[in-house]
Each structure stands twice: as C-alpha cells, then as structure tokens.
N, C-alpha and C positions, 0 to 999 in steps of 0.2 A: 358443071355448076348446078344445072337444075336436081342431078342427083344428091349433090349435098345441099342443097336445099330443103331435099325433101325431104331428108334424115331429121334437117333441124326444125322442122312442122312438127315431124313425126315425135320427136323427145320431146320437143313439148308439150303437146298433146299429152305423151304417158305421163310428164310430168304433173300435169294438172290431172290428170286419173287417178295418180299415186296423192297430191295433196290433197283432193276431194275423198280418196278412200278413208286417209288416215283422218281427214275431219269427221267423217261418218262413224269411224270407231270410237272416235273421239268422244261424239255426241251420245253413242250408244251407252258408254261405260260410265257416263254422269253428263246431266244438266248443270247448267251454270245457275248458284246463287242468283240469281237475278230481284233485284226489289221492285215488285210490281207496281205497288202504292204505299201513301203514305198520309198520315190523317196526323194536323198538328194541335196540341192539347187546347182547349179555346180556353181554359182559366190555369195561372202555373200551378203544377204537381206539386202534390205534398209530400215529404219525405217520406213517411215512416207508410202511404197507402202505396210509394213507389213498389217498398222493398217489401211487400205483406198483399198485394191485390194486382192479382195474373190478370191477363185478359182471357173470357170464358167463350167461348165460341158453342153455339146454339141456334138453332133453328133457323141457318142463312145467316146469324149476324155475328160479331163479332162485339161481346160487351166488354164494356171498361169502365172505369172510376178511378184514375189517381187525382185528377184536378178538383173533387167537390164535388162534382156530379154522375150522373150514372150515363153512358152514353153509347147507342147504339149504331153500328156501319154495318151497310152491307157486304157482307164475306168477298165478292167476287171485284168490287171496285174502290172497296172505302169509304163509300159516298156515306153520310149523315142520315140514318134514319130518322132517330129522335135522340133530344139529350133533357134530363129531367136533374135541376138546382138539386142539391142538399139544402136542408133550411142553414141559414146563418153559417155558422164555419166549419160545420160539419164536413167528415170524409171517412171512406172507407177504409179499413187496417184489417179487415179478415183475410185470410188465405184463398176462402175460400166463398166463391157467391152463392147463396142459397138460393138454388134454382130449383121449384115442382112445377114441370111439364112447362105450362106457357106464362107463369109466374115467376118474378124474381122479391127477392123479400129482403128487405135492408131493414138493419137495426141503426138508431141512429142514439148514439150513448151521449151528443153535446145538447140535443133537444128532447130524449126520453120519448123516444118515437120506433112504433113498428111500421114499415109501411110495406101494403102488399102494390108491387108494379107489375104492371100487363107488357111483356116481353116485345107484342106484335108491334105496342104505340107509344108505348110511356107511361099511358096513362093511371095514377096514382087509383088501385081499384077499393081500396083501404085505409088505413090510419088508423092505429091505436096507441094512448098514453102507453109505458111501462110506470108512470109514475104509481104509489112510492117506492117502486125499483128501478134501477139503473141499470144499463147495459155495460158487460166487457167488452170492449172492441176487440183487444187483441189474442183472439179467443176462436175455438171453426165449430159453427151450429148444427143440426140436424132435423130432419125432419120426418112423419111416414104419413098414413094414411090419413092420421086424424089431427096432428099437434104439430106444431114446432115447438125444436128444443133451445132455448136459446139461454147463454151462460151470463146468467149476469155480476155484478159490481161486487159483491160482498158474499164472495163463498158460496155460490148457489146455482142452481138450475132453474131458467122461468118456462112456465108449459105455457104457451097460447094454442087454443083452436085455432083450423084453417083460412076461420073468418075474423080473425083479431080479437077476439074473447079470453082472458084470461082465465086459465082453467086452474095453477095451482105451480109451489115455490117447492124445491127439493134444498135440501141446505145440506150443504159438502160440510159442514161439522158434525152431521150427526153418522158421518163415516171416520171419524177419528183422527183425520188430520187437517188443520187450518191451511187450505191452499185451495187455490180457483179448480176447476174443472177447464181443462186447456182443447180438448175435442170430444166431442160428441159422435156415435155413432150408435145406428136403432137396430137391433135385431129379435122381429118377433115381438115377445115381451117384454126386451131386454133395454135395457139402457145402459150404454158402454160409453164410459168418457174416462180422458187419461188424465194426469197429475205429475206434477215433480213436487219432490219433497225435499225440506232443507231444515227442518226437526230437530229435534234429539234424539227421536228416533232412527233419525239413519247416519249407519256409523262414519258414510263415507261424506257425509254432506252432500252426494252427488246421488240422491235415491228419483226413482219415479215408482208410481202403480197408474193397472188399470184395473179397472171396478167395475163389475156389472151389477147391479141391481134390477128389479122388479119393477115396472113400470106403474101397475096398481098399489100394492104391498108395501113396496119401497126397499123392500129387505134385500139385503146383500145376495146373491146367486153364486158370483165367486170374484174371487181376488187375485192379480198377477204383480208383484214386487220384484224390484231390482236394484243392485245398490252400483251399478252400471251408469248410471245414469238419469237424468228428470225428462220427462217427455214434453217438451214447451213449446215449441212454436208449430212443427209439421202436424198437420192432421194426419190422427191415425186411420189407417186405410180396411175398408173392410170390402171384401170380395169371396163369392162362394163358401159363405161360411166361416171364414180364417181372417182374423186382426192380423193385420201388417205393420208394425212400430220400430221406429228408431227412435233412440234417445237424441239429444242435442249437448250434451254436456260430459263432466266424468270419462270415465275408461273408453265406455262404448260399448252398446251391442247391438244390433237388430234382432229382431223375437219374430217370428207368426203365432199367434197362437190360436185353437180349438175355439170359435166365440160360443159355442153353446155350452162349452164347462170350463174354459180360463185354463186349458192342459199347454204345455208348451208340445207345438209341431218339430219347430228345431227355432237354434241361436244361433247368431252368429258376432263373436267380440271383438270389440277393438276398433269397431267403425262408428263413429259419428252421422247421424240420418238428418241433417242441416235440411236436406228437401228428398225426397223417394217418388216412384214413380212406377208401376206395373205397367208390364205386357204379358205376351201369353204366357211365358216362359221364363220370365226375369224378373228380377226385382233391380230397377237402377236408383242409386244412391249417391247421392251427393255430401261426399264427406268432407267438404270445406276446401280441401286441395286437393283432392283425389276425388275421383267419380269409380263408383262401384258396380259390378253386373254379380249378381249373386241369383243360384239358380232357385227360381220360387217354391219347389217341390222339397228344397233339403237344405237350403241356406250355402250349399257350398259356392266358394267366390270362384266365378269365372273369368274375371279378367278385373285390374282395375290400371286409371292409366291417371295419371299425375298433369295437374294443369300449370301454366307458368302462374305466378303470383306478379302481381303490379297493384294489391292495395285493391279497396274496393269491397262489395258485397259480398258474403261465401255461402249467403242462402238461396241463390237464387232457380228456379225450379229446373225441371227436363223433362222436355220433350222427346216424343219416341213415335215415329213416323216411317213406314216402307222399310222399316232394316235400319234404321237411321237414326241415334241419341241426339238433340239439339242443348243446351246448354250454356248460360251465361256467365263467364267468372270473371274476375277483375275488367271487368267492362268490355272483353272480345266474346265472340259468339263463338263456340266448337261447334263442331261436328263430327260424329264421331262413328264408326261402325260398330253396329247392335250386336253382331256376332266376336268378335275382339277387341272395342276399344280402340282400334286403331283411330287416328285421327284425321281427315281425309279433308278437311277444313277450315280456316280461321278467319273471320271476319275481326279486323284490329278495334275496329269501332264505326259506330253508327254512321249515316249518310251527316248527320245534325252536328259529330264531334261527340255527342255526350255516350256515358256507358250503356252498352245493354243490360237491358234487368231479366224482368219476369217474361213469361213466352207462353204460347201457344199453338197447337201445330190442327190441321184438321184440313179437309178437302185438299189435299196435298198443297196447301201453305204453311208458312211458319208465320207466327203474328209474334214480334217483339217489340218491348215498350222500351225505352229510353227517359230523359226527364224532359225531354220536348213534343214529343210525339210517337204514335204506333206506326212500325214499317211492315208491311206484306212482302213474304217472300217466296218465289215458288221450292217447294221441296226439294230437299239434294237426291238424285237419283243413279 
C-alpha cells in the first residue's frame, strides 16, 4: 500500500511539473491581451473626430480629443492630468495632432481660433484670430522651425509664426487646380502638400498630385501626378528624405518619392492607402479589407492578409509595436505578426460593447478608443 501510494504522490507531483512547465512555455511565447485601464470620455464623442483623431502619445501622456476637448492621462495608469473645453461646439477632425516639443497647437475652424497649449498643464499659452480666414479641419498641418503651416477654408495655405503672428496666405489657385491642399509636409525650403483632383483635367476623375514649391519665392520646385488616384484623407509621410503616399480612391497605387526632386523611388498599383504606417523595414497599409506589408526600400509586397468585413470603419490606423501590426476593422482589434501577416489575435469588441477605432501603441501598451472611452492594453508578446 504505501508503495502505491508513493507512486501516486510521485505522478502528481510530475504532473504539476509538466503543467507548470507547459504554462511557462506558454507565457514565454506570448503575453495575454490584458486591459490594464480605462478612462471614460467625460462629454459624448463626436462622430466624424472618432474616425479622423488617434490618440497621440508623448511625453508620459497619452492625448485625445473625440469629445470637444483636448485631454491629457498619464501613460502608466490613465489617471486625468488636465482636460482643456473647445470654445462652444468645436471638435477635432485632423488625423493628426500638431505636436512641437512641449506644445500642442489646435486650429479651431467653428470659432476661427489658433491656440498654442503647453503639453505639461493645459495651459492655453496663446490665441490668435485666423479671421478673415477660416480653417480646414479635415485637412493634416505642418510645422518647422519658424511657421506653422496650416490649410485653410478656401484653397489655401495659412503661415503663422511660432508665436501666433500671421506671416502670410499661399493660394492653391495660383497652382492651376481648384482643390484644397489635403497634407502638408516641410522639407528644408520646401513645402510639400498633396491634392486629389476631380477636373477635367484628369481623364480618370480619379487623379491626385503632390506639389513642392519654394517656401520664400513660392515657385513650383517639382510636381508628382497620378491618374491612380486623389490623395485625401491619410497624411502623407515624410521620412529620411523620401514621401510615402497612398491614394484613397480610383485604381490605386502607393508611390515613395525623392522629396528633394519629386523622382519616383518605386510604385506600387492596385492598393488603396485608407491609413499607412512605417517601420524600419516596411511600409504597412491599410487597404480597406486587406492590410498590406510592402518592403520600404523597393515597394515589393511582402505579404498581405484579408480582414473579416462586419460593416463599420475601413479607415482606421495601425500600429506597429515589438514585431507586432495592431489594427481596427469592422469594430474587432487584430493582431497581426510584422514578419508575415499572420494573425495571432482578435479581440471581437470592446470591454464597453462599442467598435474599436483609432490606436496607439507606445511603452509597450496599445491605447484604443471606442465611442465611450480609451482602453490600455499591455503589448502582445
């Protein structure tokens, strides 16, 4: 008796060795999704700032504005730094926050307001009229050393100094076609902002260009057309030299091109660029039902992999963390591996019930907003 006894200590024992070993492989080969926190929106979100304003993660916080206001958590807990009103019914619709160093800078096109905010407190450091111009909201600004570039109401570029000063108007008519400037980006002396076209000049109705000009002179430097497609909603990307652009519309292509002569590096057709996103190596691309890894140095596609469709957003951004794509489509969150596309995760929907939207990934969390509030969540590993 006591020797079969001992036998059955003993299997147990291995037993609980063998399940503790396989939990430790377990753990080694990926962490659990886990939502760490969650911060619920204190005035309800606006539609159109849901699907057009990511949350920007900087300096410890984590900023946002779908609801009206601009509102800062701390990265690590979610707790409420500071949250600062929009005047009256004003909300954010840019893609993109205009962030220099410890400044954030909002245009506000319902009250004709610039206003510079101090990152660290809220505190409003600035305010200036645009009146008698009006702001584009749904439009991505730029900035460099001395100006911001900001796109306003009626076919134009508005230059402010660093300090709210207006310096001077660039009018998108005296480049020869009637259509907004849809991104900005500053290289040097250059000023690069994209366009879609819907003319008579473009045969396909489905045209875009980008445009450099001269930031003093104003004179054209060089010009890139496509009948591909109109470049409208993603900002175009500019890294080491080289524009990164997808169209939104038409056939499809993604382009890099040379920003200091407008030369094409390489293309690549037939994809739609809804939202893009660089890493060192990749270009990832969100083509509305398929998400794209295309190699940054030659455009050739390295893998792409097909999302289920259930209705819903197809703009919505990606993130790229540790080897890992994050991504929002008909309201589930993927997850996806950076090296093949494979899919390694799906979250159905939020803690709240509502869809995931826009994201952000940074100190190995993910931050995704829904229409009720931002969730933290640790990185997939």
């Amino acid at each position: 008796m006591s020797f079969i006894l001992i036998n059955n200590i003993m299997y147990k024992i291995l037993f609980v060795i063998l399940f503790l070993f396989s939990s430790c492989k377990k753990s080694a080969e990926h962490s659990e999704f886990e939502n760490i926190w969650s911060f619920e929106y204190e005035n309800p979100a606006e539609a159109l700032s849901l699907l057009s304003n990511a949350p920007v993660a900087v300096n410890g916080s984590i900023i946002i504005g779908p609801d009206g206001q601009v509102t800062s958590l701390e990265i690590n807990s979610g707790k409420k730094k500071w949250s600062l009103n929009l005047a009256g019914d004003a909300h954010i619709k840019v893609s993109e926050l205009l962030i220099r160093g410890a400044e954030l800078f909002i245009k506000d096109d319902r009250n004709d307001l610039l206003q510079s905010i101090a990152i660290q407190n809220g505190e409003i450091i600035w305010q200036t009229s645009s009146q008698p111009y009006k702001f584009f909201q749904h439009a991505n600004d730029a900035f460099d050393n001395e100006n911001l570039y900001l796109i306003g109401e009626n076919y134009e570029i508005l230059i402010f100094d660093l300090d709210g000063a207006f310096e001077k108007r660039i009018s998108m008519l005296d480049y020869g076609i009637e259509t907004d400037a849809r991104s900005i980006r500053i290289l040097d002396n250059q000023i690069i902002f994209s366009q879609r076209l819907r003319q008579d000049n473009c045969a396909t109705q489905f045209c875009g260009r980008i445009l450099s000009i001269d930031k003093e002179t104003e004179e054209v430097l060089w010009e890139y057309r496509t009948e591909n497609g109109g470049f409208i909603f993603e900002p175009i990307l500019l890294e080491d030299e080289i524009i990164y652009a997808g169209v939104t519309d038409g056939s499809g292509e993604f382009v890099a091109l040379n920003a200091t002569n407008g030369e094409v590096i390489w293309k690549t057709l037939d994809i739609i660029g809804q939202s893009y996103t660089l890493t060192d190596s990749m270009v990832l691309v969100n083509g509305g039902v398929r998400l794209y890894a295309l190699d940054k140095f030659t455009g050739k596609e390295l893998w792409n992999t097909g999302l289920e469709f259930g209705g819903g957003h197809g703009q919505d951004n990606i993130g790229y963390l540790n080897g890992y794509a994050y991504h929002a489509h008909s309201g589930r969150l993927y997850i996806l591996k950076g090296n093949t596309g494979e899919i390694v995760h799906t979250e159905e929907r939020s803690p709240d019930g509502s869809p995931f939207q826009l994201l952000a990934v940074d100190d190995d969390k993910v931050f995704i907003q829904t229409f009720n509030a931002l969730y933290a969540y640790t990185a997939w590993e």
